[in-house]
C-alpha positions as CSV (number, residue, x, y, z in Angstrom):
1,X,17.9,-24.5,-42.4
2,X,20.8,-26.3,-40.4
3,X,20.5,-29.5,-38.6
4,X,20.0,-28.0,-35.2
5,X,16.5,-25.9,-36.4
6,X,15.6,-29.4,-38.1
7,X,16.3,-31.1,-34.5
8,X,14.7,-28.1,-32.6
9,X,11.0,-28.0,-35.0
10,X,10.8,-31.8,-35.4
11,X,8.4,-33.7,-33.1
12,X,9.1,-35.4,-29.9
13,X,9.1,-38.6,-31.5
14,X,11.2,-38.1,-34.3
15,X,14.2,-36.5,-32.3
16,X,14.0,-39.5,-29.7
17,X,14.2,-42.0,-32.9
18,X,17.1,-40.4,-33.8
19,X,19.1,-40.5,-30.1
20,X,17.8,-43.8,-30.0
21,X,19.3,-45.4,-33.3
22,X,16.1,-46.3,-33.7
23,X,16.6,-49.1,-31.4
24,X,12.9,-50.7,-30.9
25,X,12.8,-51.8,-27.2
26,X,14.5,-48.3,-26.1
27,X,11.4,-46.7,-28.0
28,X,9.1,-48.8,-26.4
29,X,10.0,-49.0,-22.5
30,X,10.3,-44.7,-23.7
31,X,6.3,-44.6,-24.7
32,X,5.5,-47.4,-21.9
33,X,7.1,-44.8,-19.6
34,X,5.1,-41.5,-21.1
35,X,1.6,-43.5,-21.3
36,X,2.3,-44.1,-17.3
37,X,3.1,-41.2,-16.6
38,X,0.6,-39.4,-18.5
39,X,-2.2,-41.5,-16.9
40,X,-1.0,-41.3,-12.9
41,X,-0.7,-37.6,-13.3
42,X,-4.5,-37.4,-15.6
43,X,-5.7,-39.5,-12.5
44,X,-4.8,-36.9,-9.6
45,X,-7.7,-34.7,-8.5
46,X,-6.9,-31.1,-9.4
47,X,-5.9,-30.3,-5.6
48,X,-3.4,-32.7,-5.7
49,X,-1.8,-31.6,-8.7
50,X,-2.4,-27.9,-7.5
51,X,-0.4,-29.0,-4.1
52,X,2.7,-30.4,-6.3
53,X,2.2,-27.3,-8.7
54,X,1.2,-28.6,-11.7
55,X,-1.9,-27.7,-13.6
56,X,-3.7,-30.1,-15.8
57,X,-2.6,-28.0,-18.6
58,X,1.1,-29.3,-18.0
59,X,0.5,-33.1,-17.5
60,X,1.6,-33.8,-21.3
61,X,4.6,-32.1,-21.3
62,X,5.7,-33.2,-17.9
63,X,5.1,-36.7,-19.1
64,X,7.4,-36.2,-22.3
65,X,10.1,-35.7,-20.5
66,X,9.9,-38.9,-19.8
67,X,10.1,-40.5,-23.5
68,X,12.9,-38.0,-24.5
């Protein structure tokens, strides 16, 4: 297996470790980030998500875009 299908299978938070250079406060202002946005989208009613176009279904990986 090359690098790249290591990078591609291994989880969110290893692969940002490694872009980070493991730099602490980066990771952490990162997870701060995801927890937010994972709890102001989980505390939309389902209309409003429906009228942005996002389903309940897609809350997590919208908000781990955001500790990439």
């Amino acid at each position: 297996m090359d690098v790249n299908a290591e990078t591609a299978m291994a989880p969110v938070s290893l692969t940002t470790l490694r872009k980070t250079k493991m730099n602490p406060i980066r990771i952490a202002r990162s997870w701060l980030s995801y927890r937010r946005t994972l709890s102001e989208l989980g505390s939309l009613s389902n209309q409003t998500l429906a009228d942005i176009g996002v389903s309940r279904y897609d809350i997590r990986t919208i908000a781990s875009r955001s500790f990439r």
